[in-house]
N, C-alpha and C positions, 0 to 999 in steps of 0.2 A: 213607735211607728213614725217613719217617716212623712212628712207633709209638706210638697212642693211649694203649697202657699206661703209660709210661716218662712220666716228670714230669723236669724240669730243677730242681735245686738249686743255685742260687749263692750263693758264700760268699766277703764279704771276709774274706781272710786278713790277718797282720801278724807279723813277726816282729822282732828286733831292729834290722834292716835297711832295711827294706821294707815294704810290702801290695800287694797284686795280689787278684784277682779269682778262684777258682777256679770251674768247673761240672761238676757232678756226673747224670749220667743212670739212673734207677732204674725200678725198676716200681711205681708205683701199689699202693698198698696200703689198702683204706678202715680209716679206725680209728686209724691210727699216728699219733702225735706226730711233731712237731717234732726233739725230744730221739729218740726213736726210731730216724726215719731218717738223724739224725746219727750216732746209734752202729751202724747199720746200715753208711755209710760210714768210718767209722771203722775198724769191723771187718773189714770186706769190698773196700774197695776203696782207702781212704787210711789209712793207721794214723796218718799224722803231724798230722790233722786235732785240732786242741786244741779242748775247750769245757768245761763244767762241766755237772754234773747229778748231784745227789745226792738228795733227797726223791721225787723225782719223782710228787709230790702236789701240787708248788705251793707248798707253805708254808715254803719258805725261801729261793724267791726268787735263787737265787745260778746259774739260767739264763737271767736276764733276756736278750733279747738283739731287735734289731729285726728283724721279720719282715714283710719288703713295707712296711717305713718305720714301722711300730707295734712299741712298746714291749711284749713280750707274753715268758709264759715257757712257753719250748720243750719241757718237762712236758705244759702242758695245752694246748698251741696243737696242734688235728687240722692233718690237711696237708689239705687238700682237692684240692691240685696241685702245678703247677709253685711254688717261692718264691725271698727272696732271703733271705740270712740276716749280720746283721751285729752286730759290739761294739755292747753299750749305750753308748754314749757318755759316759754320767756318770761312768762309771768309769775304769778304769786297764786296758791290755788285753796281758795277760799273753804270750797268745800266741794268735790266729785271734779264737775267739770267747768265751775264758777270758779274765773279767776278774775284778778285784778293786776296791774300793770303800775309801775312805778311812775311817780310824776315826770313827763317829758318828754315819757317814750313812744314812740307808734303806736298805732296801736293796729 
C-alpha cells in the first residue's frame, strides 16, 4: 500500500567486499537534512549504515556525498522527498558513505 507520508532513501553501500544498493522507507519530515535522516536511519532502523557528519553547519565539508547525482553536503541539503544517496567519488570510501580524501586535496 501506498503511503504519501513515507519518502524512499537509497543508499549505495560498499564495504571491503562488495556494494549493493540499500532502500530505506521513512516518514516525510519538512525541515530535515539530508545528514538528519541518515542518523535517523542509522539510529532507528540500520545501525551498521556508515557516513560522516561532524559541523553539521557545512563548513567542513567532510559530508560531501551525491545526492540524485549532485555533489552537495548532507548538512545543509533539506530532503524535500524521496532521494538517492552515494560516496563522493573523489575520494576514498571508507565504508557506505564515509569517505576520506587524499592529503592536499579539497575538500
Amino acid at each position: 500500500m501506498y503511503d504519501a507520508n513515507l519518502i524512499v532513501i537509497k543508499v549505495k553501500r560498499k564495504d571491503s567486499l562488495r556494494s549493493w544498493v540499500d532502500e530505506y522507507k521513512i516518514p516525510f519530515v519538512p525541515g530535515k537534512s539530508v545528514l538528519q535522516v541518515l542518523k535517523e536511519i542509522n539510529e532507528n532502523i540500520d545501525p551498521s549504515l556508515a557516513f560522516y557528519g561532524s559541523c553539521r553547519l557545512g563548513k567542513c565539508g567532510l559530508c560531501r556525498m551525491l545526492i540524485n547525482g549532485e555533489l552537495r553536503l548532507a548538512c545543509t541539503t533539506p530532503v524535500t522527498g524521496s532521494f538517492f544517496a552515494e560516496p563522493d567519488p573523489a575520494g576514498e570510501v571508507v565504508k557506505d558513505l564515509w569517505v576520506v580524501w587524499n592529503e592536499g586535496k579539497d575538500v
